[in-house]
C-alpha positions as CSV (number, residue, x, y, z in Angstrom):
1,X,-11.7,11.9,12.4
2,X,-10.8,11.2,9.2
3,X,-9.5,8.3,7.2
4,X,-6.4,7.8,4.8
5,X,-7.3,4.6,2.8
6,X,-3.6,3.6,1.0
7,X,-4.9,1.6,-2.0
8,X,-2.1,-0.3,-3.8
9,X,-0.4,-4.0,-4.6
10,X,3.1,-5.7,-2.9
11,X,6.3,-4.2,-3.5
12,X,5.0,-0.7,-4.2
13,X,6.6,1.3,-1.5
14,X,3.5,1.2,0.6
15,X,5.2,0.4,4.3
16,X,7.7,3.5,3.6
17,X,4.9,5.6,2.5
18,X,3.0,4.7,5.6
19,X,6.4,5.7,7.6
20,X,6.5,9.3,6.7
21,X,2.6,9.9,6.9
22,X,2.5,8.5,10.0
23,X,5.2,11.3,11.2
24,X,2.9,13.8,10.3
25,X,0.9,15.7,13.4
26,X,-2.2,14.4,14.2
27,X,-2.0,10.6,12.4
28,X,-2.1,7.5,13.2
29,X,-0.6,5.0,11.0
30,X,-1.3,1.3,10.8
31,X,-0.5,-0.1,7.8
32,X,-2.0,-3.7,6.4
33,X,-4.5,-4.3,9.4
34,X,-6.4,-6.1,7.0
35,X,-4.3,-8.5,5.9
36,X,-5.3,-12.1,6.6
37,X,-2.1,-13.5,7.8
38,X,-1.8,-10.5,10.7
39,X,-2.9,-6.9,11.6
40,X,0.4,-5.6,10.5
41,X,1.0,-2.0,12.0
42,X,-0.9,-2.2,15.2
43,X,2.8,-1.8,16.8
44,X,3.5,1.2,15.4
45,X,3.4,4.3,18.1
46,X,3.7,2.9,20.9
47,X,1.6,-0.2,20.2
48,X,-1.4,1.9,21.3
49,X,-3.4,0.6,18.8
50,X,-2.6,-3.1,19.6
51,X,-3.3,-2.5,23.5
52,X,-6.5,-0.7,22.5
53,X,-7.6,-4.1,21.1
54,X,-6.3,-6.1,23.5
55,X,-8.5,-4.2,26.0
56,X,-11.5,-4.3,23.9
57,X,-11.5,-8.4,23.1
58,X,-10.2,-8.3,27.2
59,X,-7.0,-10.7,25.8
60,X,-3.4,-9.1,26.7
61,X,-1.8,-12.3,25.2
62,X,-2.7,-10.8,21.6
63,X,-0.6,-10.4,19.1
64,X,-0.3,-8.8,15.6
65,X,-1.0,-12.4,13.9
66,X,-3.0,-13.7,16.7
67,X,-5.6,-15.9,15.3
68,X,-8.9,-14.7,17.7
69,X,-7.8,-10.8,16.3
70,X,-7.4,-12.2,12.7
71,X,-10.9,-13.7,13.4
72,X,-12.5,-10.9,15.1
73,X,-11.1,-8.1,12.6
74,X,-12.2,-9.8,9.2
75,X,-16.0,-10.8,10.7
76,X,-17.3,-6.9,10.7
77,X,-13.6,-5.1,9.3
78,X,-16.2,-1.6,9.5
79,X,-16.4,-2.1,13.7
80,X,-12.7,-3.3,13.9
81,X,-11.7,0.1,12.1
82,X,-14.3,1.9,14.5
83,X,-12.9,1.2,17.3
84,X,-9.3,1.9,15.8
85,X,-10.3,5.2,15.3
86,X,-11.5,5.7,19.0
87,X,-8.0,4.7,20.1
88,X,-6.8,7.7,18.1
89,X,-9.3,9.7,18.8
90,X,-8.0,8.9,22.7
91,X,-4.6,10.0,21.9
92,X,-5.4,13.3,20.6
93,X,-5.2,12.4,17.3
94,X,-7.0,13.1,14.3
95,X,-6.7,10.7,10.9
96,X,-6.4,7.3,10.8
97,X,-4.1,5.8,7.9
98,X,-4.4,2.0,6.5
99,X,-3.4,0.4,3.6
100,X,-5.5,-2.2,1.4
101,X,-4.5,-4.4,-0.9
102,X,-6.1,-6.4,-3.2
103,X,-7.7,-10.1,-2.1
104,X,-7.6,-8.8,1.8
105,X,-11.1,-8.0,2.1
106,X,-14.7,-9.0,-0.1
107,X,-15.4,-6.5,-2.4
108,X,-18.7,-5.1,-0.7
109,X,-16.3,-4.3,2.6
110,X,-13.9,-2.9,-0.4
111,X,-16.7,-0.5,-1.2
112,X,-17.7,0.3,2.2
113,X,-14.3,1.6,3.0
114,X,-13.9,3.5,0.1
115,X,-17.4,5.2,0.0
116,X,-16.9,6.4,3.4
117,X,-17.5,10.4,3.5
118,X,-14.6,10.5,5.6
119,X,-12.3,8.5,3.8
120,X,-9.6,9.9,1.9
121,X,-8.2,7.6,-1.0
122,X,-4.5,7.1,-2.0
123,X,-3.6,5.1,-4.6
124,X,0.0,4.1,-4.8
125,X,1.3,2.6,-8.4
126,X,4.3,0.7,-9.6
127,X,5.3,-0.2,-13.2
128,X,4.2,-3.6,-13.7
129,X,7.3,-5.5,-14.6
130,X,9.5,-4.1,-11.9
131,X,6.9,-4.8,-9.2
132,X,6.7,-8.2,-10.4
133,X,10.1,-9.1,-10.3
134,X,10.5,-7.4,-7.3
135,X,7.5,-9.7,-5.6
136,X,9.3,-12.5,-6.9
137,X,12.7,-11.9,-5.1
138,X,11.1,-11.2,-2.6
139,X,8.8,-14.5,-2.4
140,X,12.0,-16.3,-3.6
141,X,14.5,-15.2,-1.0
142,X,11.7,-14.5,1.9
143,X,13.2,-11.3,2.3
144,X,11.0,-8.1,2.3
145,X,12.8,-5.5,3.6
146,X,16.4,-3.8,4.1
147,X,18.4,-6.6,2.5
148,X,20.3,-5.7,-0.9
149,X,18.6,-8.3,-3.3
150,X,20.8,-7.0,-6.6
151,X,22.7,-10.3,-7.1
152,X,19.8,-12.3,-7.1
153,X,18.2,-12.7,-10.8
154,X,15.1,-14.5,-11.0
155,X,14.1,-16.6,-13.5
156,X,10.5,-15.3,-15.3
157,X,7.8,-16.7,-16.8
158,X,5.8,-14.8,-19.2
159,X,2.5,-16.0,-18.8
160,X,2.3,-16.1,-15.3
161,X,3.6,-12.1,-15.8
162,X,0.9,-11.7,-17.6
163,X,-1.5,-13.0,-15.2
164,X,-0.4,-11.1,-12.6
165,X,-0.4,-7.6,-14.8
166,X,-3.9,-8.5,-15.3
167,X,-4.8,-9.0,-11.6
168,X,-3.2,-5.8,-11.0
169,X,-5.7,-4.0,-13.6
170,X,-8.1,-6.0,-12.4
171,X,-8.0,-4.6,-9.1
172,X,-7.3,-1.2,-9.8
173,X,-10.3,-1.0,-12.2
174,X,-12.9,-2.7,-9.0
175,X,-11.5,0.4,-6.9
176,X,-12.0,3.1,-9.8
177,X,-15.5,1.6,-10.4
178,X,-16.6,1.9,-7.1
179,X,-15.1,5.2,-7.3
180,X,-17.5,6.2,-9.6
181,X,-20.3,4.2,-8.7
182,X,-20.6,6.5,-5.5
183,X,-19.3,9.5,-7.0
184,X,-16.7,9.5,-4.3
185,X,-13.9,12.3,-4.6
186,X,-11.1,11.5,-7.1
187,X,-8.7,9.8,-5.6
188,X,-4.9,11.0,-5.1
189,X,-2.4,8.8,-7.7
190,X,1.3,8.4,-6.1
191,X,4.2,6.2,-7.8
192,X,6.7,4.7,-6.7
193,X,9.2,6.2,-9.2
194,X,8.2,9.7,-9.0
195,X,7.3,9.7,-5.3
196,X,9.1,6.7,-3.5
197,X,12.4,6.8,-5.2
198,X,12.2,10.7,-4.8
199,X,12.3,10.7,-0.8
200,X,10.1,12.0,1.8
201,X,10.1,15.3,0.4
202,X,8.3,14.9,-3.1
203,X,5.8,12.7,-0.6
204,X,5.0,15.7,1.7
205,X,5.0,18.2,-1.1
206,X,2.7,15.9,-2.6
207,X,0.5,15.4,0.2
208,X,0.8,19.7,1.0
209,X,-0.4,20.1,-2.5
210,X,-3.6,17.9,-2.6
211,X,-7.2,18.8,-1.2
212,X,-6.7,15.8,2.2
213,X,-6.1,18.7,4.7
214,X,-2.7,18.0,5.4
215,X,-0.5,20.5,8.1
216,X,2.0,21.9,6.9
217,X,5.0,20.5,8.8
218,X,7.3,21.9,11.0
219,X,10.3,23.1,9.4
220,X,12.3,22.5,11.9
221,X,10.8,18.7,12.9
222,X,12.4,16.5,10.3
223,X,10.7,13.9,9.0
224,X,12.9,10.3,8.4
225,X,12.8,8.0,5.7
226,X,13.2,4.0,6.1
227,X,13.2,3.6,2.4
228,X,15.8,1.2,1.4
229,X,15.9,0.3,-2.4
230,X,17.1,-3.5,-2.2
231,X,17.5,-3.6,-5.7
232,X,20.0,-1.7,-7.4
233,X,19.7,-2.8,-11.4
234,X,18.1,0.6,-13.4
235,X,17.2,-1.8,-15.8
236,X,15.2,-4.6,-14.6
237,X,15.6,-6.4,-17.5
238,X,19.0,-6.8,-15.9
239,X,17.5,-7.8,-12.6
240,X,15.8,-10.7,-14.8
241,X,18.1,-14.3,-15.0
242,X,16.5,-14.4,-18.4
243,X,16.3,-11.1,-19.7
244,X,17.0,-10.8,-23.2
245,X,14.8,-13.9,-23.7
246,X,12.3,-12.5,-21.6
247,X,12.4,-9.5,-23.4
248,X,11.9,-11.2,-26.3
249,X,9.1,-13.1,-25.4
250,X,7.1,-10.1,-24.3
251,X,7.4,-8.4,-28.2
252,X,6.5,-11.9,-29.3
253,X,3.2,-11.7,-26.9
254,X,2.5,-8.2,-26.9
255,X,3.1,-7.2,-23.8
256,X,6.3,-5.1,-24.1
257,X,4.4,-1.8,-23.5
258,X,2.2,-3.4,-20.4
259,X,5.3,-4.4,-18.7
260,X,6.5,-0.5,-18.1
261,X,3.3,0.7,-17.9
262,X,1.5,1.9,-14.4
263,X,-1.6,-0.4,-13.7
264,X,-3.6,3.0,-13.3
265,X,-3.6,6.2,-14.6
266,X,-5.7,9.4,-13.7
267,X,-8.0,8.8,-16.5
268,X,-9.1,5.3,-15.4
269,X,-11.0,7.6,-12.2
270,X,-12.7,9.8,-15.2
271,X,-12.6,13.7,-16.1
């Protein structure tokens, strides 16, 4: 049984990602089970995952956000994802894929997930400025998915950009030191723009391509995409109520470069 550990931040294209590797023969995807507000993707196929659970804790009320599975999940996350991967391993299947963003779990559970001999790692990455302003329409509007947001400019702040640019890094650097620390394999580095906004197939190529022991697909099984780009400015300084002053203010600070710049590169996980 092995494990596909998504690694990214908000707005990155991780739920679409998630979509089309969960397609593929053999996985099981479940998406943000860690989160602390719900264990988001236990109704995906089928709900097995989410009846599995409710037969372990012996509760068939439980749901996704129920507060007993919140509870139960986040006091040993390492059993919670044990017993996950029994319910896969019950259906005949043979990978488990999550994602894991940052501030969902303590760092030491961080590590243990990501040390794992049979953990693959994925990072996903999004330029910093578009992500940002895509979180914040998002927060602003409470709308996350498959709503066209393009007419809605938010207003942004510079410092608190910067703070979250930093949190990004910051997080991103506690995964590639970890990394390290345990001499784990490197880690597979998606994007959204070369991979999310290029459709399914760049994703599977991708995925073909790497050392994670994916099948080759059926030809003739297609795989569907539920990407739906709810922003359609090129320019996000266009998406940006603000934008030529904001533009302006990120020269003044320095931060011009940062704020179309990935949060990770390859060379942040070493040679």
């Amino acid at each position: 049984m092995r494990r596909l550990l998504l690694v990214s931040l908000k707005r990155s294209g991780t739920n679409w990602l998630q979509d089309i590797v969960s397609q593929i023969p053999g996985v099981l995807g479940l998406r943000e089970i860690f989160n602390p507000r719900g264990a988001f993707g236990l109704r995906t196929g089928n709900s097995i995952a989410l009846k599995h659970l409710r037969n372990v804790l012996q509760d068939q009320t439980l749901e996704e956000a129920s507060s007993n599975l919140m509870s139960w999940i986040h006091a040993d996350p390492l059993r919670a994802l044990s017993e996950l991967e029994h319910c896969a391993r019950e259906h005949g299947l043979n990978r488990v894929s999550f994602t894991l963003f940052a501030d969902q779990l303590p760092v030491p559970a961080v590590a243990a997930l990501l040390s794992h001999p049979r953990t693959d790692v994925v990072i996903l990455t999004r330029a910093q400025l578009p992500r940002y302003v895509s979180l914040l329409k998002a927060r602003s509007l409470n709308v996350w998915k498959r709503q066209d947001t393009t007419g809605f400019k938010p207003v942004v702040d510079v410092r608190k950009f910067a703070t979250e640019a930093r949190h990004a890094r910051s997080w991103f650097n506690t995964v590639a030191t970890i990394l390290k620390q345990h001499q784990a394999p490197r880690p597979l580095i998606l994007s959204y723009e070369q991979h999310v906004l290029q459709g399914s197939s760049a994703l599977l190529n991708e995925l073909r391509q790497s050392e994670l022991g994916f099948p080759t697909c059926d030809p003739k099984r297609e795989i569907g995409s539920s990407f739906f780009r709810q922003d359609l400015n090129d320019n996000v300084i266009d998406a940006i109520e603000n934008g030529p002053k904001f533009r302006m203010e990120l020269e003044k600070a320095d931060l011009l470069h940062e704020a179309f710049s990935q949060p990770v590169t390859a060379a942040d996980f070493g040679p």
